[in-house]
C-alpha positions as CSV (number, residue, x, y, z in Angstrom):
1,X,155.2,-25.7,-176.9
2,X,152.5,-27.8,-176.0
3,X,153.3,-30.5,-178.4
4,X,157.0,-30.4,-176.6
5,X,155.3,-31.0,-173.5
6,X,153.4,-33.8,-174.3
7,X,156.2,-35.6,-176.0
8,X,157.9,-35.4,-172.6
9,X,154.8,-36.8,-171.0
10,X,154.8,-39.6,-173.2
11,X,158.5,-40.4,-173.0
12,X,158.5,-40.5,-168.9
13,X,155.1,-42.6,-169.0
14,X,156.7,-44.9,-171.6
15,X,159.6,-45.3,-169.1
16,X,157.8,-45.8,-166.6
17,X,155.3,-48.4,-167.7
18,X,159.0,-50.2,-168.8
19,X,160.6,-50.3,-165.6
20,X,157.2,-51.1,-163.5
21,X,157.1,-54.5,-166.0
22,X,161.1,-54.8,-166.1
23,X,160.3,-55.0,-161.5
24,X,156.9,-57.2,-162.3
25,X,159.5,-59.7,-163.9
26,X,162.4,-59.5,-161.4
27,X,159.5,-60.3,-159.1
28,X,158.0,-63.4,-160.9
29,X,161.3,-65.0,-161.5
30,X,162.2,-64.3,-157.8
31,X,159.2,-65.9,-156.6
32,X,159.1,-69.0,-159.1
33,X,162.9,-69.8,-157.9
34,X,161.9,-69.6,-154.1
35,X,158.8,-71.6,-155.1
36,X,161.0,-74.3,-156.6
37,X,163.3,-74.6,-153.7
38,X,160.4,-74.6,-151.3
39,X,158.7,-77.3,-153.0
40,X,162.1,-79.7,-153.2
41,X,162.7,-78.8,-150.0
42,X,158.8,-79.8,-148.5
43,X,159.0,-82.8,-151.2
44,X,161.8,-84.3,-149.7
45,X,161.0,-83.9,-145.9
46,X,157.5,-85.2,-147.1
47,X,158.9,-88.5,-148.2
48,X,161.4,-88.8,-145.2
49,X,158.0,-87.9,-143.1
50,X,156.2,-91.0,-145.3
51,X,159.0,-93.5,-144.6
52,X,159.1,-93.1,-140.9
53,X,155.8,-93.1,-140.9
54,X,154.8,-96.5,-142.3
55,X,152.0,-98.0,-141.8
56,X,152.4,-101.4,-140.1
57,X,150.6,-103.5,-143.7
58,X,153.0,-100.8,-145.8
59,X,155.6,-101.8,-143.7
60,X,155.0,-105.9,-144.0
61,X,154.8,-105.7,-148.0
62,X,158.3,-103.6,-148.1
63,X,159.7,-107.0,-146.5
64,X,157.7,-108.7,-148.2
65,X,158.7,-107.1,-152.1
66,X,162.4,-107.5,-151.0
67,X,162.8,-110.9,-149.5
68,X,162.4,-113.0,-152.3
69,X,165.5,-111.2,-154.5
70,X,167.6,-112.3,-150.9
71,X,165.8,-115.7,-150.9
72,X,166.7,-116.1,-153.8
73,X,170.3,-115.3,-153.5
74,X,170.3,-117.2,-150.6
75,X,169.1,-120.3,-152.4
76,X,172.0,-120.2,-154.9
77,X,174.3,-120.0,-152.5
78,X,172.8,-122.9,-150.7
79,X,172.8,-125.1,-153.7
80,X,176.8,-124.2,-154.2
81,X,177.2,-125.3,-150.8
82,X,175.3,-128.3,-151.1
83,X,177.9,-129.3,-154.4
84,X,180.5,-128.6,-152.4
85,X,180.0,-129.9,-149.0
86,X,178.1,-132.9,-149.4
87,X,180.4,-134.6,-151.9
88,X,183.3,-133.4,-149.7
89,X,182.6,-134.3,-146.1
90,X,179.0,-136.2,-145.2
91,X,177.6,-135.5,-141.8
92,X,176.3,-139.1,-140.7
93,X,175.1,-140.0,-137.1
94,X,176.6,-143.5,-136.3
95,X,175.2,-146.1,-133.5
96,X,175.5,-149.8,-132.8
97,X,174.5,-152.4,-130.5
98,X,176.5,-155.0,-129.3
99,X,175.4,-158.3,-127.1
100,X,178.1,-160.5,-126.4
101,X,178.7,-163.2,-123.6
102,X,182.3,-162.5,-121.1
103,X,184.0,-164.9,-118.9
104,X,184.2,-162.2,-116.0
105,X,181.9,-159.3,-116.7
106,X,183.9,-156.7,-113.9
107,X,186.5,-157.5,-115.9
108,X,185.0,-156.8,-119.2
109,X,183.3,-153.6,-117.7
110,X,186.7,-151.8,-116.4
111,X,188.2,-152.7,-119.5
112,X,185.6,-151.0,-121.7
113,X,185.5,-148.1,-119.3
114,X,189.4,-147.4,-119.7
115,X,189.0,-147.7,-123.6
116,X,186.2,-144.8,-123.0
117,X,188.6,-142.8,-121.5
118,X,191.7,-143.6,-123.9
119,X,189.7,-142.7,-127.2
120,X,188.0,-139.2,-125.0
121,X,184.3,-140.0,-125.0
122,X,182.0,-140.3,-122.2
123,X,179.5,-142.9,-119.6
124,X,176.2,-141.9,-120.9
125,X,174.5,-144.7,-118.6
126,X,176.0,-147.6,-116.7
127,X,173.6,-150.8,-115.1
128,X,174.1,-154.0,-113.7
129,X,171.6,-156.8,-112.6
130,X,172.5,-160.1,-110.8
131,X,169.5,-162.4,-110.9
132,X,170.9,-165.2,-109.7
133,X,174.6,-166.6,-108.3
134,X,174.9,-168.1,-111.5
135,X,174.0,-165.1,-114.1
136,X,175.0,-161.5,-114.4
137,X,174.6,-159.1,-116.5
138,X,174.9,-155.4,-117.1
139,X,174.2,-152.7,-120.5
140,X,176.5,-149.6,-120.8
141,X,175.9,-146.6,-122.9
142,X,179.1,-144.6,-124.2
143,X,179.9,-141.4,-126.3
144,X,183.0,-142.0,-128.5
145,X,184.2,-139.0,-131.2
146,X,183.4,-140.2,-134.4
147,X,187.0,-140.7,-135.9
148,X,187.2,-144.0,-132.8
149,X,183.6,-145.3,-133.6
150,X,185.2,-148.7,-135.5
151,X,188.4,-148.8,-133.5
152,X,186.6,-148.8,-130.5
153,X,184.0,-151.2,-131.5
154,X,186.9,-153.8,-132.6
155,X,188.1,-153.3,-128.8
156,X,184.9,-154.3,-127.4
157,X,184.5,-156.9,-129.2
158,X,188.1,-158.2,-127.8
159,X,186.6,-158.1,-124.4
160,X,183.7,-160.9,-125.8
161,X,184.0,-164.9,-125.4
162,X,181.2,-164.5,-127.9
163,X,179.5,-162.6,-129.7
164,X,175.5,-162.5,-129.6
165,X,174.6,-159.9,-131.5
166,X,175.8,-156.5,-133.4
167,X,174.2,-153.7,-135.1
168,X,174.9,-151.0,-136.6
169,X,173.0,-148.2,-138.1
170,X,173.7,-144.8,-140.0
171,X,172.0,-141.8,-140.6
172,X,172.9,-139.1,-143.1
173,X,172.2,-135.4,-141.9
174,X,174.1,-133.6,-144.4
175,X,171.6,-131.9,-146.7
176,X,169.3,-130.8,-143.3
177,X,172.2,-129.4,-141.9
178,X,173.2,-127.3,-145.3
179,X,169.2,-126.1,-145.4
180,X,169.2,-125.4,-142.0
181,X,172.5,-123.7,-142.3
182,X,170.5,-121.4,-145.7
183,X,167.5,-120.6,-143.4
184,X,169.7,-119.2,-140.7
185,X,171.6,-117.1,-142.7
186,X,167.5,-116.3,-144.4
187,X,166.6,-115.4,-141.3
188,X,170.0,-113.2,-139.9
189,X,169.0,-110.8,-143.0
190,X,165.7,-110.4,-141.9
191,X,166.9,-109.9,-138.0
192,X,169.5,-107.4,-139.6
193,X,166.5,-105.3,-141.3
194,X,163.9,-105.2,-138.6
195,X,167.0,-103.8,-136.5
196,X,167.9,-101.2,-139.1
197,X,163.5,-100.4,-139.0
198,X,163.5,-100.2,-135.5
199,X,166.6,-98.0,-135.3
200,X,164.7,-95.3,-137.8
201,X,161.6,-95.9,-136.1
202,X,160.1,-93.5,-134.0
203,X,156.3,-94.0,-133.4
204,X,155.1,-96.4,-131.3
205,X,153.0,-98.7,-133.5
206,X,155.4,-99.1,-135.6
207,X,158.0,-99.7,-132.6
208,X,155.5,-102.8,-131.3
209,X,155.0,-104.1,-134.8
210,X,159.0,-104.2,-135.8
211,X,159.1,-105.6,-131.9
212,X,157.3,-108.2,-132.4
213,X,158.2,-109.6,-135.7
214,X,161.8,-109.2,-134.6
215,X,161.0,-111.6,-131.7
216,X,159.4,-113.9,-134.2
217,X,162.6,-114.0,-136.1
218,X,165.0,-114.6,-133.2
219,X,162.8,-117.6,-131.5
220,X,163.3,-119.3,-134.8
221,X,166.8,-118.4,-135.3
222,X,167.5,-120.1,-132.0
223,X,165.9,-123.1,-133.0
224,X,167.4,-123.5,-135.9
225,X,170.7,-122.7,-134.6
226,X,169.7,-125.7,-131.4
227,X,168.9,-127.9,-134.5
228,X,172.4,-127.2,-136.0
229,X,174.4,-127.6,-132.7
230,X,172.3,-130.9,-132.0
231,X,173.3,-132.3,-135.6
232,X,177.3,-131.4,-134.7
233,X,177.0,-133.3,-131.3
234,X,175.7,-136.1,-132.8
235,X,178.0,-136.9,-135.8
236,X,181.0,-135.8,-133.7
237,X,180.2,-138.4,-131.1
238,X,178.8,-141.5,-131.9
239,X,176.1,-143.8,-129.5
240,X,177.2,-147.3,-128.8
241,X,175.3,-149.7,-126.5
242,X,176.9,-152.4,-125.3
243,X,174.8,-155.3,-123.5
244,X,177.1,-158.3,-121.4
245,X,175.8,-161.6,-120.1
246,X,178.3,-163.5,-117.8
247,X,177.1,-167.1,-117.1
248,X,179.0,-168.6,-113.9
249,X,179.4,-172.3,-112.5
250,X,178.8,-172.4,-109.3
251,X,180.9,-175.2,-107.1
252,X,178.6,-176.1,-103.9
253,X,180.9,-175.7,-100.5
254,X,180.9,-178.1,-97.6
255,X,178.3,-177.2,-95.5
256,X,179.9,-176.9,-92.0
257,X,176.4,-177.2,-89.8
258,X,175.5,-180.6,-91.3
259,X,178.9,-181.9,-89.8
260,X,178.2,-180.7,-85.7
261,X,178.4,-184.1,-84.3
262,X,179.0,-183.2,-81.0
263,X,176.1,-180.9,-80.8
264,X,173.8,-183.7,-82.4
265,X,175.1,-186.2,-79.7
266,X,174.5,-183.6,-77.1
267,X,170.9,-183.3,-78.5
268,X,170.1,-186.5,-79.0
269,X,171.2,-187.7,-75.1
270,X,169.0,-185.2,-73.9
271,X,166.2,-186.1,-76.5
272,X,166.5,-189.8,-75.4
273,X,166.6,-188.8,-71.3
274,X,163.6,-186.8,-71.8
275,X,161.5,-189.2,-73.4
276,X,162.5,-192.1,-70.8
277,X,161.4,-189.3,-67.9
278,X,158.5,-188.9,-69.9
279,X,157.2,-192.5,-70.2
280,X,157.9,-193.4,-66.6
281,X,156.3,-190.2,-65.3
282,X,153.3,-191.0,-67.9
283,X,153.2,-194.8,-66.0
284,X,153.4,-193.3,-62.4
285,X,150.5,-191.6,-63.2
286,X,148.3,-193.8,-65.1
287,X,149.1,-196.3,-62.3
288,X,148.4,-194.6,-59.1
289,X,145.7,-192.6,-60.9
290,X,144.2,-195.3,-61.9
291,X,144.3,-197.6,-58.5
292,X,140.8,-197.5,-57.5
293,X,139.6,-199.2,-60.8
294,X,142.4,-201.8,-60.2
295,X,141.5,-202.2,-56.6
296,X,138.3,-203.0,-57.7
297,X,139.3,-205.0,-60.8
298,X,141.2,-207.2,-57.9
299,X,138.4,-207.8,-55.8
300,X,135.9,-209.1,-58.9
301,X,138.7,-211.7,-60.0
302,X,139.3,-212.7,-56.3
303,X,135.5,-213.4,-55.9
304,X,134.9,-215.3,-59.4
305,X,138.1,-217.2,-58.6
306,X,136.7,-218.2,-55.3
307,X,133.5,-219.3,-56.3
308,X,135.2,-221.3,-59.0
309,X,137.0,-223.2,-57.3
310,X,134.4,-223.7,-54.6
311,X,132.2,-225.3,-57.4
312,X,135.0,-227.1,-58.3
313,X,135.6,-228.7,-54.4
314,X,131.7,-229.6,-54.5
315,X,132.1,-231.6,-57.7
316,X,134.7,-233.9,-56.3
């Protein structure tokens, strides 16, 4: 009997001990799944925490690691532009001089103005100096498009009786213009990512930082893209100066107050009246003015002319 009873202890024990490990294990493997979730789970917000949180030199080598691969691109695609454009069309700013001598420099000067206006350029300055009766001259400045630049030089050379002097120069812009055009689209990509930084931002040294260099990155883009649109002004339209001497003969007139006869004879008569007035008004004067001393001049002759010819009695 007693052994029965103990086998029965031994049995429910044995069960026992069995289901509290089978429960121990449910537990464990419970637990290690919710412990691998929760970790994912914290890993991943850790590293979204991390990449909003960037510090400003972490942020500054993260541009820095990735813009060479784009420079890089941007570079080849540069250099295929450069093959393809510059062999195609050339980008050259054109200008000339011209110094030539006109029979009738208004003339010249209208004529070269309507030509302006016929071939759709532009007066950039306008002068004209008259130094003398005999010389004038005058220098205007004009805008023509490109495609005119020859034709309209040929036309002012027309308006010429000769021509002094003519230069023309040319400079090629083309490869500037394809760098300038790979640095803007350089520094577009760069705009584009400090945007997309600032967008996921969300402290505020971070926000100042991406501020900042984004502000960087759009003064240059704006002179670059004033370079560009300087460039395209001046190949489309090209500078010519044009300079005009116009060298006269003057014909002398008849001079109408040499020939006033009447008024000269007028002038004369009264001329030769007052200076007879003035010499007998001169004579009254010295004359009575001066009677006494001829009064007494009168009186010494008389006596010496006396005594004279008293002597002259006694001698006979």
């Amino acid at each position: 009997m007693l052994n029965r009873l103990e086998g029965d202890i031994v049995k429910k024990g044995f069960i026992i001990l069995l289901l509290t490990s089978l429960f121990m294990t449910a537990c464990s493997s419970n637990n290690s799944t919710e412990s691998k979730s929760s970790g994912g789970k914290s890993g991943s917000s850790l590293a979204a925490d991390q990449k909003m949180e960037m510090s400003r030199e972490d942020f500054s080598n993260e541009v820095a690691m990735e813009m060479p691969n784009e420079e890089l691109e941007n570079a080849d695609k540069a250099a295929e532009v450069k093959d393809i454009d510059i062999t195609k069309d050339r980008m050259i700013i054109h200008q000339a001089q011209l110094q030539a001598k006109v029979k009738n420099f208004e003339k010249a000067q209208l004529n070269i103005e309507k030509k302006v206006k016929e071939y759709g350029g532009y007066i950039v300055e306008s002068n004209t100096y008259r130094e003398t009766d005999e010389t004038v001259s005058g220098t205007i400045v004009v805008r023509i498009p490109e495609k005119h630049f020859q034709t309209f030089i040929n036309d002012a050379e027309k308006q010429a009786a000769e021509i002094l002097g003519r230069n023309v120069t040319g400079q090629d812009v083309t490869e500037e213009y394809v760098d300038l055009e790979s640095r803007l689209k350089s520094k577009k990509a760069v705009e584009k990512r400090l945007l997309d930084f600032m967008a996921d931002a969300k402290k505020t040294e971070d926000l100042l930082k991406i501020s900042s260099d984004l502000a960087k990155i759009q003064e240059e883009i704006e002179v670059l893209v004033g370079r560009m649109k300087y460039l395209e002004n001046q190949t489309s339209f090209s500078t010519i100066q044009i300079h005009m001497i116009e060298t006269r003969v003057v014909i002398p007139g008849i001079d109408n107050k040499d020939l006033n006869t009447w008024e000269k004879t007028k002038k004369q008569l009264v001329d030769s009246t007052n200076f007879i007035l003035v010499a007998c008004s001169a004579l009254v004067v010295f004359f009575i003015g001066n009677l006494p001393v001829f009064v007494l001049l009168l009186i010494i002759v008389g006596v010496i002319f006396f005594l004279i010819r008293r002597r002259k009695r006694k001698d006979l």
